[in-house]
N, C-alpha and C positions, 0 to 999 in steps of 0.2 A: 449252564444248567440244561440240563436236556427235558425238554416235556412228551408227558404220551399223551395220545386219546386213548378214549375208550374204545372208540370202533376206527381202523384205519377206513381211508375215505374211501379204496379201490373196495372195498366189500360194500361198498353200501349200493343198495341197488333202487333202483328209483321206478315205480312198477310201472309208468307211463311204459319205458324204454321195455319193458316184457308184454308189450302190447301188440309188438309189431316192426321193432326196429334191432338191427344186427351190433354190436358191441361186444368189447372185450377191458376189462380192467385188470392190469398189472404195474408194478412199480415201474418209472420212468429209467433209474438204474437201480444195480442191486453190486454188491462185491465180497466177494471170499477167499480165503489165502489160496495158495498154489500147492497143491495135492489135497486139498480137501475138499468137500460139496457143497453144493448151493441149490437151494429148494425154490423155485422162481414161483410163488404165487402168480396164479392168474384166474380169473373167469371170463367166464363168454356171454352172449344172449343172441336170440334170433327170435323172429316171429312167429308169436303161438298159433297160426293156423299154419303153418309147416306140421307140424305132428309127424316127426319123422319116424319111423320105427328104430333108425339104431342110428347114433351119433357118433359120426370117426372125426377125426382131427390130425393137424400135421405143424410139425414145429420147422420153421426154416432158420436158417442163419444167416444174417448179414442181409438178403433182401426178402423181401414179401410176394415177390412174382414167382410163379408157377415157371412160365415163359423163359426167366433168366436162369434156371436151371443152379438154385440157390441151393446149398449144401446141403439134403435132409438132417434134422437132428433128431425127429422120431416119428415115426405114422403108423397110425393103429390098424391101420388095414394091411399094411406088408408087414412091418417090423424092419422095414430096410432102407436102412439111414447110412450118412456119409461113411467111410472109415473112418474118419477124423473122432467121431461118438459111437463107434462098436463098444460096446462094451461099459456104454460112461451115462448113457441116457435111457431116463422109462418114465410113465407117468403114475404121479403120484393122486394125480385129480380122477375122478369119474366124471367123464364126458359127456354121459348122462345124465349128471347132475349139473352140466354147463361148470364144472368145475379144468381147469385145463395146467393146474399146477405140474411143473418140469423138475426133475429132479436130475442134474448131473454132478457127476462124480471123477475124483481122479482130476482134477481140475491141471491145467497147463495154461499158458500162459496164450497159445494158438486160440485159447477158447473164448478168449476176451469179445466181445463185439456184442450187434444188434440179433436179436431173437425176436422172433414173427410168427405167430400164432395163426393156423386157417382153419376155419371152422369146415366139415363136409358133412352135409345132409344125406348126401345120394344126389345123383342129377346133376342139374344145375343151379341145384341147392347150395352154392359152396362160396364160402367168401374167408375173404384175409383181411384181416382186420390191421389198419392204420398205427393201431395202438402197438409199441413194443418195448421191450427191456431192453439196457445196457448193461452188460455184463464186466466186470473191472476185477481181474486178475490181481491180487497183490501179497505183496513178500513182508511189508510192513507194518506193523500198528501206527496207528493217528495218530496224532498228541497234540492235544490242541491247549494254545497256548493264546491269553488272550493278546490283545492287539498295543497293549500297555502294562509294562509291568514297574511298577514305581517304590522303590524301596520307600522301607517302613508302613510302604499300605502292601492289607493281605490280597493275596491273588489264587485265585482257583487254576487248577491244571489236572488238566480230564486227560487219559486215555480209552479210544472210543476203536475198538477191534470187531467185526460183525460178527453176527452168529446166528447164519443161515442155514448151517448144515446141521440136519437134524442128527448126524449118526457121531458127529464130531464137537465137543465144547470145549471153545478157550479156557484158560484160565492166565487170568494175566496178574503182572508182576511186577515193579517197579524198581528202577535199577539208577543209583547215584543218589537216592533221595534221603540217605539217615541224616545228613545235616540240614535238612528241611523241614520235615515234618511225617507223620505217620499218614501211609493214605486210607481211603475211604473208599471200600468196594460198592456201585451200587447194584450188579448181578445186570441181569438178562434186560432190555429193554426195547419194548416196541417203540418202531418211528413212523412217523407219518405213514407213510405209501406200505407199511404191512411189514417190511424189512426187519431183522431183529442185531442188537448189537449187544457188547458185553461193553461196561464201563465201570472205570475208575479214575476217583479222585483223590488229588492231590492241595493239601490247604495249608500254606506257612504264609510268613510274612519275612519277605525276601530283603538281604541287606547288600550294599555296596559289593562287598566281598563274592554275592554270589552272580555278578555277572558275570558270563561269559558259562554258565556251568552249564556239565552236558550232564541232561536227566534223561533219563531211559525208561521202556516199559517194554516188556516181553510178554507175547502171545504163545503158552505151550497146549499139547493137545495133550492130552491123559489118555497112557498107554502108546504112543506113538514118541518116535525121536522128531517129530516139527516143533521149531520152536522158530518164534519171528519175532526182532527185534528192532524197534524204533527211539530215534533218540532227539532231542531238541535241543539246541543251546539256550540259555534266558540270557535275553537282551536287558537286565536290569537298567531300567532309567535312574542317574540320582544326581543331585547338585554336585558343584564342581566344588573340589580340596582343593588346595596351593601344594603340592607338595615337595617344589624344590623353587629356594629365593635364595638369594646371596644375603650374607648377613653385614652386618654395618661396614661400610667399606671408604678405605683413605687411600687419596691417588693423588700425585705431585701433579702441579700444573703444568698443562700442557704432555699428558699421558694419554694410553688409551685405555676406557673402559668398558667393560662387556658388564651388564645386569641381564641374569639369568631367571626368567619365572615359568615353572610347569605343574602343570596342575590336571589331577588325574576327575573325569567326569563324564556320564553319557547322556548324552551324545557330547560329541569334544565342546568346548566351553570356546567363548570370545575374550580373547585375553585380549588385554588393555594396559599398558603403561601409560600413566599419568603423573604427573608434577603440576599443585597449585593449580588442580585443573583443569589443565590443561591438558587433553589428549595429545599424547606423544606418539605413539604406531599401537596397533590394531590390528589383531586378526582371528580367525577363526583356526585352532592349533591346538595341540597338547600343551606347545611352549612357546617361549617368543622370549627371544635377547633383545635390550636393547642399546645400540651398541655408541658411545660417544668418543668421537675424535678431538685429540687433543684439548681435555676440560681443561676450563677457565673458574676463575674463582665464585662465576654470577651461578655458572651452574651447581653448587654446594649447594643442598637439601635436603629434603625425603620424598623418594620416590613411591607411589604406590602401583601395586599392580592386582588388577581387579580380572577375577575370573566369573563367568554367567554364562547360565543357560534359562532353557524353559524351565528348571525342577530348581534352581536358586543361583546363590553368590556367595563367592568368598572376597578373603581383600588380606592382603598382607602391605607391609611397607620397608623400603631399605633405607640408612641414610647416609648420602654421600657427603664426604669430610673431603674438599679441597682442598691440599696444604701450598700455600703460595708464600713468598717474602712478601713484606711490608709493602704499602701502595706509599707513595709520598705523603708524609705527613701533613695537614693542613692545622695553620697555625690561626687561630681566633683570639682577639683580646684586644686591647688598648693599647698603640704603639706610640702614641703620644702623651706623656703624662708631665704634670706639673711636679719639682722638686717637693718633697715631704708630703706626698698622696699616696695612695696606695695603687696596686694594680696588679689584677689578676690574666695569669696569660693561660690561654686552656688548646693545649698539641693532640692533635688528635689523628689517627691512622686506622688500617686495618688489614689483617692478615691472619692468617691460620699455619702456626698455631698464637696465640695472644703473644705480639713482641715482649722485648724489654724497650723502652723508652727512658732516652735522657735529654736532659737541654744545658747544655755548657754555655758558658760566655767564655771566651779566651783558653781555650781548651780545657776549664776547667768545669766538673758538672758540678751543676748547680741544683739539680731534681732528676730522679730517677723512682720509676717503678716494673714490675716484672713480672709478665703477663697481664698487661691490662693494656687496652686499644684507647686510652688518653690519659693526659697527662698534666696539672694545673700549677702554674707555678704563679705561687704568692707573692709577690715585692712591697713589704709594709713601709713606706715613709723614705720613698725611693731616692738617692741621690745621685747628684751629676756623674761619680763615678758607676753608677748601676748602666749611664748612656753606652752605647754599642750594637756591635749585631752577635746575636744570638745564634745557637743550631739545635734545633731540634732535630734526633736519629733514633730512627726506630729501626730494631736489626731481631732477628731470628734466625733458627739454623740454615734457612733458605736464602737470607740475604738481606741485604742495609738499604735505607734510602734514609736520606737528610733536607731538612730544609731551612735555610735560613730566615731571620728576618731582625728587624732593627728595632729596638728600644730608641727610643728619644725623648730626652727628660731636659725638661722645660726649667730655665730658674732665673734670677737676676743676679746682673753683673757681680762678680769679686775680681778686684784686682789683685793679682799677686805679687807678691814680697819681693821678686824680682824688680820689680818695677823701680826705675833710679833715672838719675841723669848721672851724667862723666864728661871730663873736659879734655883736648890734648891741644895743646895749641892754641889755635885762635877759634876750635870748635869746640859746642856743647850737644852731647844727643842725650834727648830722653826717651828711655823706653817706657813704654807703660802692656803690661802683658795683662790682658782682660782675660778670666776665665766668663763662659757666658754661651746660653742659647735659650733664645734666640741673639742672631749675630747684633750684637751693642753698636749705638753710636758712641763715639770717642772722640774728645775735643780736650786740648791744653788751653789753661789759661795762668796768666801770668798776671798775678794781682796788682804787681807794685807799677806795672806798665797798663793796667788794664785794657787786659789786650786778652783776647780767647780766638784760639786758631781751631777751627775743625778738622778732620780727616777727608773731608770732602777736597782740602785747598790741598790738593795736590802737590804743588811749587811746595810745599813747606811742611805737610804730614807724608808719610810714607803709610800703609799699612796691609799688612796681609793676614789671611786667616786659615789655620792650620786645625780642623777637627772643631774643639770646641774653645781652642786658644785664636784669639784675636790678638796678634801684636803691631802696635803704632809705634811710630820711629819720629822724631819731632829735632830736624836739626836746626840749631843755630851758630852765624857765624859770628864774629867779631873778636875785639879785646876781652878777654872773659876775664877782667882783673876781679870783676863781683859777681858771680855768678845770679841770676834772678830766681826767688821764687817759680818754681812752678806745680801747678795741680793741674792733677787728670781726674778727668769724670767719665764713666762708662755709664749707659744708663742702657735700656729697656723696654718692654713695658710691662716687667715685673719689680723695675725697679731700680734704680741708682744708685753708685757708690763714688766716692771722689777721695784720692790720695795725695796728699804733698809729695813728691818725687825726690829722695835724699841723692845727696851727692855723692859720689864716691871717689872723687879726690881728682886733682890736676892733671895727673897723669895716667887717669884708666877712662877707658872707652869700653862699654857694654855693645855686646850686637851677636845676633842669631845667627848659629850655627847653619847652613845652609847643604851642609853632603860636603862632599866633596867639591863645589866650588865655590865656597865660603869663603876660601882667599883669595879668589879670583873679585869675587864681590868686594871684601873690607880692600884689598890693594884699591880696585878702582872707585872707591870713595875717598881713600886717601890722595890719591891723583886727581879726583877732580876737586878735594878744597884746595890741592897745592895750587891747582892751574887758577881758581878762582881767586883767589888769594894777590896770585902773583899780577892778575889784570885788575886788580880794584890799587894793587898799591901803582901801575905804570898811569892810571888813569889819575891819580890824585899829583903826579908827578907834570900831565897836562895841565889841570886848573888847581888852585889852588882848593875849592869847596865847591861841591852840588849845588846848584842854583834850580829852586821849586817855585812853582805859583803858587798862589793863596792857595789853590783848588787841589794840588799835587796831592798824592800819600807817598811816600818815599818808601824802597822796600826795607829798611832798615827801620824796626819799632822800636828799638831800647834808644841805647845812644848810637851817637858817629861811631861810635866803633862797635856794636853788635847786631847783628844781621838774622833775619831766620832766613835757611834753604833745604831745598826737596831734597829726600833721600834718594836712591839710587832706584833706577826703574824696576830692577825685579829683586826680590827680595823674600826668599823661605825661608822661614825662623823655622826649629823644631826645639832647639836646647839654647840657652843662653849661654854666654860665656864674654869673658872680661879681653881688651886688645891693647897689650902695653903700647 
């Protein structure tokens, strides 16, 4: 906004100084366009006992000495001034009234500079007074634009054109402004130091859209072809927009990914990517990618990207979808249970996009579900055949991973139906096949001899164990004209069961398939009773009877003629079967 006084301050005359002292008052500078005039106020004073009869004066240029032989611009005593102002310079003041105003015309650009006023009494009455104008040549109108222009608040915008030549008046004009706002002439105006201007205003309230605009304002002269033309861009200030993000975005692991954020604001904004927080890169930009090598599944989220300045902030957010195969399934649950309990088993993984998950026992599936990251598999009233190992697979179009793990179901001993003795010769075997787990004690006992042989007595039980089968082999030798009772007992400590062992006739012998060298086995148990066989009868051939002390056991418990002996040192049952 522009203020006046009432009285500029170089008029004001202070009567001490008309007492006796030399002075001149004019504007510090003054300026006016190029071919038009400019009226340079000035006055003078000097001491009132001088009483001069007639007062000349002399206008120099650029310096104030006589001596330096400085360009005349006017003197009342010759009329004979530089070439440079033939024709451009005369005064407007009476010098008699101490008035010393200059009026040049035809203005050039040559004519810009300092101007120096010398007062001449006659004599050596003559002084140059210190005090001068700066003269400022120019082609363009001001525009004064303030120091902040901040969308959505309103802003003034002046154009301030001088208007010091009395013979010549602006008229100004503004140029780019209909989508602004209408302006506001306020005419002719005095300034401080005496000078006179023509202004106009300009009042909107400025949006995003009009930074960068070029507004204008034209000085023309009425009746002349001058016209002068200034123009200003506005720097609108305004918070930053997001105006370009990548929208929800999926990228196989182990890709690369570029996230793109720009955002349009003045002054440029400090873009930010962030995750959880976490400042990722930073800078001061229009835009800012940010760029990840070969992502991993930890990196799946929502990215955001934050734009500010001084005038505010935006914020958008992107989300990246890792698509990866399955991780190894991790198995939880109870892998020990007792027979007729229950027990829940809970597989669980994770991938993108949600597997199919199954859990087979013996390649058969046993639970499945599809798209979900776990999987519970119910076993109500579990039995020994539910024992085994399991697999849990979890697979997606990206890929499979499995994991095993083992059930183990807990019960007490049953002996099975297999379970017999058989005689060939002069031998009896019994087998007794325990199902069982944990692995059973197994002991034969023979009531009518009461006699009970463990699996421990080596020499005389055999036994081996195959899974969740425990097979004992229990040989005796001798005359088997009666074969004896026998029970088997498998116990626990879930529990015990005990079987009388049937016969299956004179001439079948029971025994465990062993692979492929199962005949190798039954042959050399048949070669060693033959050979035993054949040294008990060459020995009875030496004495007539065994001769015991009170204290002896004899390894024969029935009668003279039937013997227990150890089965064969190694021995893999898998299937039974009968050996004529």
């Amino acid at each position: 906004m522009i203020f006046l006084t009432a009285l500029p301050l170089f008029w004001i005359m202070i009567s001490a100084s008309r007492g006796g002292h030399w002075g001149a008052w004019m504007p510090s500078s003054i300026s006016a366009f190029e071919g038009t005039c400019v009226s340079i106020p000035c006055r003078f004073d000097f001491p009132d006992e001088l009483r001069p009869a007639v007062v000349h004066g002399v206008w120099y240029f650029n310096s104030p000495y006589p001596k330096n032989y400085p360009p005349v611009v006017f003197k009342s005593r010759t009329q004979i001034v530089h070439e440079s102002f033939q024709g451009r310079s005369r005064l407007l003041g009476d010098l008699g009234l101490r008035n010393c105003t200059l009026l040049l015309s035809n203005l050039s650009p040559e004519l810009g500079g300092k101007y120096y006023f010398r007062g001449d009494l006659g004599g050596y009455n003559q002084y140059t007074f210190s005090e001068h104008s700066v003269l400022d040549i120019i082609n363009t109108p001001n525009i004064v634009v303030p120091p902040e222009v901040v969308a959505g608040t309103e802003v003034e915008i002046s154009c301030m054109v001088p208007d010091n030549c009395p013979d010549l008046r602006p008229d100004l004009t503004w140029l780019g402004h209909d989508e602004l706002g209408e302006p506001t002439v306020l005419g002719r105006l005095r300034e401080d130091e005496g000078t006179w201007v023509q202004v106009s205003l300009l009042h909107f309230v400025p949006t995003r859209e009009a930074n960068g605009h070029r507004l204008g304002c034209q000085a023309a002269f009425l009746n002349t072809s001058m016209q002068f033309e200034g123009y200003a861009s506005l720097d609108v200030k305004y918070p930053p927009v997001i105006v370009e993000m990548n929208s929800s975005v999926e990228a196989i692991e182990g890709s690369h990914i570029s996230l793109l954020c720009g955002a349009d604001s003045n002054p440029p904004p400090l873009l930010t990517w962030m995750r959880d927080g976490a400042v990722l890169r930073e800078v001061v930009a229009d835009s800012l990618s940010l760029e990840l090598e070969e992502v991993t599944p930890t990196e799946d989220g929502v990215y955001a990207c934050l734009a500010e300045n001084a005038y505010g902030q935006d914020n958008r957010t992107v989300e990246l979808s890792v698509m990866y195969a399955p991780w190894k399934p991790t198995v939880n649950g109870t892998m020990v249970v007792v027979a007729g309990e229950s027990v829940s088993i809970l597989c669980t993984t994770q991938s993108n996009p949600e597997p199919i998950l199954t859990i087979f026992k013996e390649k058969q599936a046993l639970a499945t579900v599809i798209y979900e990251s776990e999987l519970q598999l119910e076993l109500t009233a579990v039995e020994p055949e539910d024992d085994g190992e399991y697999w849990c697979v979890a697979e997606n179009q990206y890929g499979q991973r499995a994991t095993a793990f083992n059930l183990t179901v807990e019960f007490a001993p049953v002996i099975l139906l297999e379970s017999h003795c058989a005689s060939a010769r002069e031998t009896v075997q019994c087998l007794c096949v325990v199902k069982s787990n944990p692995e059973p004690s197994v002991a034969f006992e023979l009531p009518s001899r009461n006699v009970t042989v463990n699996e421990t007595e080596r020499e005389f039980v055999y036994s081996e164990r195959n899974g969740l089968l425990l097979t004992s082999i229990l040989t005796l030798r001798g005359q088997a004209q009666a074969p004896p009772r026998v029970l088997c007992t498998a116990r626990n400590l879930y529990g015990a069961q005990s079987l009388e062992l049937p016969f299956q006739g004179a001439h079948r012998l029971m025994w465990a398939k062993i692979g492929p060298v199962g005949a190798v086995v039954a042959f050399a148990i048949l070669i060693a009773i033959v050979c035993y066989i054949t040294q008990t009868r060459r020995k009875k051939n030496v004495t007539e009877s065994p001769s015991f002390s009170a204290g002896d056991n004899p390894p024969v418990l029935f009668s003279s003629d039937f013997r227990i002996s150890g089965a064969p040192e190694k021995y893999e049952s898998r299937e039974v079967s009968a050996l004529e």
